[in-house]
N, C-alpha and C positions, 0 to 999 in steps of 0.2 A: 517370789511371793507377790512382787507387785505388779507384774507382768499376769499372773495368775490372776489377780483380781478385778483386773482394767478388760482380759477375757470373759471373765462372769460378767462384769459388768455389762459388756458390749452384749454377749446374749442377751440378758435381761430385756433389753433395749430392745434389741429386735423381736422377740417374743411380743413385747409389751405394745411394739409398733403394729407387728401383724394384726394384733387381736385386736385395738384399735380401729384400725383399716377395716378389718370384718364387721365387727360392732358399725362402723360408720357406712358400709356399704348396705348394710341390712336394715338401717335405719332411714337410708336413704329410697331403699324399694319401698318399705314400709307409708314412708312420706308421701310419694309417688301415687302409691293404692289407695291411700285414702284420699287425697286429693282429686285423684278420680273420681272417687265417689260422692266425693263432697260436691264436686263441679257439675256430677249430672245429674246430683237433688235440685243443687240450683237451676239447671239447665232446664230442669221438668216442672217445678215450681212457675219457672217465671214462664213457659209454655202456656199452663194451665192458667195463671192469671193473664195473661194476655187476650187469652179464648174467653176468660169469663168480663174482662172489661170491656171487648167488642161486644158479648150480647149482652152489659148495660147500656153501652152505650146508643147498642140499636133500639133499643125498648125506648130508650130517651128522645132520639130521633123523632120511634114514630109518633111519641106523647106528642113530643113539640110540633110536627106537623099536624095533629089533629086537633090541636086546640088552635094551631091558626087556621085552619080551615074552620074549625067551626066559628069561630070569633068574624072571619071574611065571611063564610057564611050569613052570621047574623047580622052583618052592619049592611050585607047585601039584602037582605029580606026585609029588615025597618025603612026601607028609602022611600 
């Protein structure tokens, strides 16, 4: 009887271990997939703000160079 039971036991185990293993393998592609996806919103997020902070910053540029042109301009014309 207790040879019988230490048997059941042992399957149970292994059953209990496979399906484990499966659940954890499936969880782990799972993880995988969406981290991928996760990584190339960011990926295109931070593209898109890169492109939009170069053309502030170029608008900023040419402000600042037109007001010192016109500023040199002006201190050149009062002399």
């Amino acid at each position: 009887m207790e040879a019988w039971a230490e048997h059941v036991l042992s399957i149970a185990a292994e059953r209990y271990e496979r399906r484990l293993t499966e659940e954890i393998s499936g969880l782990r592609v799972e993880m995988r997939q969406q981290m991928h996806e996760g990584f190339t919103a960011v990926r295109k997020e931070m593209s898109e703000l890169r492109t939009e902070l170069l053309k502030w910053s170029f608008a900023f540029w040419i402000g600042q160079f037109a007001a010192t042109m016109g500023l040199l301009a002006l201190m050149l014309t009062r002399r």
